[in-house]
N, C-alpha and C positions, 0 to 999 in steps of 0.2 A: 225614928225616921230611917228608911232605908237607904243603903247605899246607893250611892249614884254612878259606882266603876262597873261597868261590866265583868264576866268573871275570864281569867285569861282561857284561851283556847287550851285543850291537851294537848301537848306535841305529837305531835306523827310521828309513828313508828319510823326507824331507821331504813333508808334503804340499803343500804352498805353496810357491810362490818371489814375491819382492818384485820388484814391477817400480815405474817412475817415472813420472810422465808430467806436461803443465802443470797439471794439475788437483791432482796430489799422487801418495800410495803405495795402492799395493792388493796384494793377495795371487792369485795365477793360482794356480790348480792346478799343481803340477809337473812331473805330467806332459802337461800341455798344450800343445801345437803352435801356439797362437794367444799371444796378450801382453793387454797393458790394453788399448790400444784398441781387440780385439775384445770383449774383457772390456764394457767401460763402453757398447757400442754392442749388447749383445746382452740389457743393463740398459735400455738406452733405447729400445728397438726390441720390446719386443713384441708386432707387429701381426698378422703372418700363421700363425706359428707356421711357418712354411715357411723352412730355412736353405736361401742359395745353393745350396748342394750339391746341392738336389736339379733342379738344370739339370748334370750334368758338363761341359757343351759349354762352359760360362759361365766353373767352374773351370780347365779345361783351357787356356783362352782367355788365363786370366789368368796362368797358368804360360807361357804360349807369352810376354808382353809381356817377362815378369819376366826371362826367360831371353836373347830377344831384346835387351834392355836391358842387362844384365850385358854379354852379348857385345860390345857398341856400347863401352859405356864401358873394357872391356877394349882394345878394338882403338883408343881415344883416348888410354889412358892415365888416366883418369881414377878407374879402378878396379885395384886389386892383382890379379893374376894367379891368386892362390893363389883369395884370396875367391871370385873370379867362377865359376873352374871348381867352388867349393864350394854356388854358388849357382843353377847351371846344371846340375849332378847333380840337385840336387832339385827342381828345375822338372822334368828330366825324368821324375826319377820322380810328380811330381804330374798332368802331361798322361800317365802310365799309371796312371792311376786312382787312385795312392795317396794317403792322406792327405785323400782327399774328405772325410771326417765331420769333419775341422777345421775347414771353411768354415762358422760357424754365423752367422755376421747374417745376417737378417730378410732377405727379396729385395726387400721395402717399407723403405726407411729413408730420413731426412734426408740433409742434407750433399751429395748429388749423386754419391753411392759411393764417400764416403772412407771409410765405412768396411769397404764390400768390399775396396779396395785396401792401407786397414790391414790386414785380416783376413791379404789375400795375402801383403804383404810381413813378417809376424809368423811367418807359417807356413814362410814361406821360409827365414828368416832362424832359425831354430830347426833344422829341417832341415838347413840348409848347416852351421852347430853342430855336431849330430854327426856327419856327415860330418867333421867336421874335427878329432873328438873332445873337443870340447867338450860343459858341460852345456845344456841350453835356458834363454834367460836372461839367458845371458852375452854380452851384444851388444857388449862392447870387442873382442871376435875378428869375430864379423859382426854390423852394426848393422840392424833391418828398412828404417830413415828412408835413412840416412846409406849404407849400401850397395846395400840390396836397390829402394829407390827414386833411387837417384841417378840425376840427371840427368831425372826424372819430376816428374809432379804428379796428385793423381786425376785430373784435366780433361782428359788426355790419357790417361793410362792407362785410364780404366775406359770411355770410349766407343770407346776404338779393340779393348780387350775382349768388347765387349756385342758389336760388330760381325761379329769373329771367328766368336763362338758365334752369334750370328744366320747367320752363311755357313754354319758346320757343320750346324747343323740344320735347316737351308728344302734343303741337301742329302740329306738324310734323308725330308724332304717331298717332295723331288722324284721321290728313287725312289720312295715309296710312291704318287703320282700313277700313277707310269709302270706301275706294278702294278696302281692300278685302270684305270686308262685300258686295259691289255691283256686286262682282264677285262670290263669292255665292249664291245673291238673281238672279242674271242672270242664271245659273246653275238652281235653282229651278224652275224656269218658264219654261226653257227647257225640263227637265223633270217631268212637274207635270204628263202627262199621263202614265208615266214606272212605273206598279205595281211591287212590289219587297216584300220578306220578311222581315220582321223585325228580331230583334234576342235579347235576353235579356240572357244574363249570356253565351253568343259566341252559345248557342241554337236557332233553328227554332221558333220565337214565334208567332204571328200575322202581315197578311199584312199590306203595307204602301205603299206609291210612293217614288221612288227616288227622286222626289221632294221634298217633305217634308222631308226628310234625308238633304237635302241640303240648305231648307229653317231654319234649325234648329243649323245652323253654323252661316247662315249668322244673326238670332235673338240675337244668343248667344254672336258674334263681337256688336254688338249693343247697349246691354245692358252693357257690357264693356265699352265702348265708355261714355256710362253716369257715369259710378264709375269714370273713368279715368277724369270728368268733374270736377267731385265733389270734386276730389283730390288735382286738379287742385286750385279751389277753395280756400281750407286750406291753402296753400304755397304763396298764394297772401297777406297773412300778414306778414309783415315785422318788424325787430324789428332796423333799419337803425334812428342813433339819441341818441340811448342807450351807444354808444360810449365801455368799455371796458368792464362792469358787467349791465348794463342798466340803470344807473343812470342818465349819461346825461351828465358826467364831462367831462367840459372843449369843451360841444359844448354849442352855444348858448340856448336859451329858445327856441326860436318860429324854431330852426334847425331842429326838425324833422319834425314836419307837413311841412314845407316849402319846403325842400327837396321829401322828397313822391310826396307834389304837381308836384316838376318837372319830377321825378320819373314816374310818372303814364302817362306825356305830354310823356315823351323820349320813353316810354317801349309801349304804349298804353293799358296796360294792369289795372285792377280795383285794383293795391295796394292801403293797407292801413295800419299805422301805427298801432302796436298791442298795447292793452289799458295797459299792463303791460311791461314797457322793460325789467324789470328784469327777468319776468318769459319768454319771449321770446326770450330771450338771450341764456340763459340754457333748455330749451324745445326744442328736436328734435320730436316733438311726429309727426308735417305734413310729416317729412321725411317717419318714420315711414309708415303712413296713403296710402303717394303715392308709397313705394316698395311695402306696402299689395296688393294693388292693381294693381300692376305691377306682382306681384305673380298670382293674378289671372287671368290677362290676359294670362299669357305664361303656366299656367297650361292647362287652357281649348283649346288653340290653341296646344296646343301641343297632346289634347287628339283629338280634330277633326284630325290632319296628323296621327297618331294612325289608326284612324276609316280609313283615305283617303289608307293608306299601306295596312290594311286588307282585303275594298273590291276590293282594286286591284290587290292583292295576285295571284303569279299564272304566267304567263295566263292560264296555261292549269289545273295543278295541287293544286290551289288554291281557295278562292271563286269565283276570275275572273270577277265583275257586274261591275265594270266602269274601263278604260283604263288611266290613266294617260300619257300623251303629253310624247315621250321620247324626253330628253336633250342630252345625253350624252352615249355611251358603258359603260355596267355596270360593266364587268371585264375585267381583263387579260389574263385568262384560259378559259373563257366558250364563246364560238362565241353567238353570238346576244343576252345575256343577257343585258338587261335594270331595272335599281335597280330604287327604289323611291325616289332620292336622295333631292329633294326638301323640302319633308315632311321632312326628316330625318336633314336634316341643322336645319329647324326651331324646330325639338324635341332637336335638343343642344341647339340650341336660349334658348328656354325654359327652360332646365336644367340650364344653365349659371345665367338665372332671378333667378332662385330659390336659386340659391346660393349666389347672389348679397343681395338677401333676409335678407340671415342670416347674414351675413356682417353688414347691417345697420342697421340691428337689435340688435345686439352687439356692435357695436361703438354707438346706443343712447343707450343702457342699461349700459354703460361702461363712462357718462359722470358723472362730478363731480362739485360740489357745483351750481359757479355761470358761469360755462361754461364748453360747450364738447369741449375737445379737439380734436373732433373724425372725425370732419365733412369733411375731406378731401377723408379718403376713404369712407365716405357717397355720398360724391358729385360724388368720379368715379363709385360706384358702380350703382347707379341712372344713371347718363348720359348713363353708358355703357348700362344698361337693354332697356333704351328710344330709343336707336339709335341703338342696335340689333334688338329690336324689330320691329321698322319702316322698317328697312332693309327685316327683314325677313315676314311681311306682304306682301310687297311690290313683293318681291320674291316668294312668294306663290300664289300669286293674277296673276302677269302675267308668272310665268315659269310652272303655275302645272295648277291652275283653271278655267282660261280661255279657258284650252284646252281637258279639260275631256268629255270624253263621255262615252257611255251607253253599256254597250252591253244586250240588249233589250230583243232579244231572247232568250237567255240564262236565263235571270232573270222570265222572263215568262215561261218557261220551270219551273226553280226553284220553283216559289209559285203552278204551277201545281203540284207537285210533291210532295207541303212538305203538313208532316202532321198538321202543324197548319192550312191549311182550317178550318181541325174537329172545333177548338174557335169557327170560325164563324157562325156553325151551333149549334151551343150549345143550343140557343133559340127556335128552330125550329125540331129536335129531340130528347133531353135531353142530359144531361151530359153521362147518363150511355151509351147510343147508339153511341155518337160521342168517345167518349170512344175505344168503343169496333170497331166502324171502325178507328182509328186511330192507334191502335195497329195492326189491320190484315195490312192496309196499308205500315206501318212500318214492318211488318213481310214479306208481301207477294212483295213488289215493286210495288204494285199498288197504283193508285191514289184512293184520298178521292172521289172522284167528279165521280169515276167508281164505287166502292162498292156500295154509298150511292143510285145513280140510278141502280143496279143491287139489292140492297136489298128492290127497292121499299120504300127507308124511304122521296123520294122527288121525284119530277117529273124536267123534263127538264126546265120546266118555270119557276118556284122556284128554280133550283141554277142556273143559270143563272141570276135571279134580286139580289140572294143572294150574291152569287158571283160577282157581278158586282164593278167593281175598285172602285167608288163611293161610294157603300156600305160597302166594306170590309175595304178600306181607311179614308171615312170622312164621317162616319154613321151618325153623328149627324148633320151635314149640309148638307146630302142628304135625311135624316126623315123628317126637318124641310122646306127642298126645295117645 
């Protein structure tokens, strides 16, 4: 005869697991990837509403340290063999992408990014867990402190991080430069034949070709491209090793070079261990070095979409000489208006750089003895300039300059008209003469190139060579031609 008891229910999986820490006990969620001291720090941090994650360059960075540092203390002996290759799995799968939505502190927080480095090594150490078939948790098999940080300290870990992800992404900026830079060098070969006037101080000055106007953006992205190298450069010394002031406590001797070595294998990039920890510990000055120059990128691209808005002006009522691509209606009230909205994004881009500017410029003027506590909004302020910036290259290269054209006639109309021809005859009739025809010109609405042959001061076949685009544009490589 069968039983008459029903059979009991399985329990439900736990929601909670109990973690420790100095402050006391709290409850994680269970199935959580992070511990308490993301817990407690994502409790006291809510400023931006923005978790790490959303830089992956920053995550990834910090997977590269974690994993680099296992392998170190692995090859000293410092760390179990088992552990490290459990804690080295999972860093690799976290530099591919996994596990990103567990990075939740604030990219603004206290402490000097201990607790992005808690974050990291909570996620690690849970991770490397089950890999190893363990529950998440259970940190007497792998601890986040005691393992996943041995031989570290935030002071070292999270600036030799920030670093990292600042190299991955000012690379990402650079190819998007090299994209607009080759989409203004493309623009200047289209127009090298469209003579147009120049202008200096928003007045008529001497001719030029639209070309050269546009060969002079794309020189300018270029030579940015090389500060942005060099900046690049500086931030590839790391001070990973120096542990909490730079002294070394409490990692082994041969931990830092050893670590770098692996460091440099994982990141592929030429880090090297700086000769002083202590002073690279407390020294934000490459921070510094790479917003300057991130200033001066979004300064001068800001002043090229300037120039790009002005001679687009118009169409009718404006200067009017090149047409920008429409995207988009430019209002709600006027039918067929089209605004420059493209340029205009990237002049905020640019204002935002410059503001990011002063931000990290005051969090490193505002560190103290043997450590900034500042570097966390140094890290968001940089990332955000690097990844606006790329955005808005990239956005400008194919939404505006791929698509500009000339209006030809017009511009050749324009330099007939204006009276800076008179400069070019300066050598050829005197100051006082071009002078005096450029004021009647300007008085009467005639052209220079009518008086001068009505006053007899030139004949047809002399302004015409004088005159000639080549001449009036690139005198000195058509004398020497």
């Amino acid at each position: 005869m069968g039983s008459t008891y029903a059979a009991e229910p399985s329990p439900l999986p736990a929601a909670f697991r109990s973690e420790h820490d100095l402050l006391g006990d709290r409850d994680v969620p269970a199935d959580a990837y992070y511990g308490i001291h993301t817990l407690r720090a994502v409790e006291n941090f809510p400023i931006t509403g923005t978790p790490i994650s959303v830089y992956p360059e920053l995550v990834a960075a910090l997977a590269c340290v974690k994993q680099a540092a296992a392998l170190a203390n692995r090859d000293l002996g410092t760390l179990d063999g088992h552990k490290a290759d459990a804690i080295v799995a999972a860093c690799e799968e976290i530099r591919g992408g996994k596990l990103h939505d567990a990075f939740v502190v604030d990219v603004i927080q206290g402490g000097a990014g201990t607790s992005t480095n808690m974050n990291a090594n909570e996620v690690v150490a849970n991770r490397a867990l089950e890999l190893l078939g363990h529950a998440k948790g259970e940190y007497r098999h792998v601890h986040p402190l005691e393992d996943v940080n041995a031989g570290q300290s935030t002071n070292d870990v999270y600036p030799t991080a920030v670093k990292i992800a600042l190299d991955f992404t000012a690379q990402r900026l650079l190819d998007a430069m090299e994209v607009l830079r080759d989409a203004f060098a493309a623009k200047a070969e289209e127009f090298a034949d469209v003579l147009k006037m120049g202008r200096t101080q928003l007045q008529d000055a001497v001719p030029m070709t639209l070309g050269q106007e546009f060969a002079t953006y794309a020189i300018m992205l270029e030579e940015d491209r090389k500060r942005l190298g060099e900046a690049c450069e500086l931030i590839r010394e790391i001070n990973l090793g120096g542990t909490a002031i730079g002294t070394g406590l409490n990692a082994h001797p041969r931990y830092a070079a050893v670590a770098c070595g692996h460091l440099r294998d994982i990141t592929g990039l030429p880090l090297s261990v700086a000769d002083d920890l202590v002073e690279a510990t407390q020294d934000a000055g490459a921070f510094v070095q790479l917003s300057g120059v991130l200033k001066r990128i979004a300064v001068k691209l800001s002043k090229t979409c300037n120039d790009l808005r002005l001679l687009s002006c118009g169409p009718r009522a404006g200067l009017g000489e090149i047409n920008l691509p429409p995207v988009q209606a430019g209002s709600s009230i006027m039918p067929g208006k089209v605004n420059p909205v493209v340029p205009e994004v990237v002049n905020q881009i640019a204002f935002e750089v410059i503001g990011n500017d002063m931000a990290v410029t005051m969090a490193a003027e505002a560190g103290q003895l043997q450590l900034n506590a500042f570097e966390p909004v140094i890290a968001h302020s940089l990332l955000k300039s690097l990844t606006h910036l790329r955005a808005g290259c990239l956005t400008l290269a194919e939404r505006c300059v791929t698509g500009i054209t000339a209006n030809r006639e017009h511009l050749a109309d324009l330099v007939a008209h204006s009276i800076g021809l008179a400069t070019a005859l300066n050598p050829h009739i005197g100051y006082e003469q071009a002078t005096a025809v450029a004021k009647e010109a300007l008085e009467s609405g005639r052209s220079v190139r009518e008086l001068v042959l009505e006053k007899g001061l030139l004949t047809e076949d002399e302004l015409a060579r004088i005159l000639h685009p080549d001449n009036l544009a690139r005198p000195h490589t058509a004398r020497t031609a």
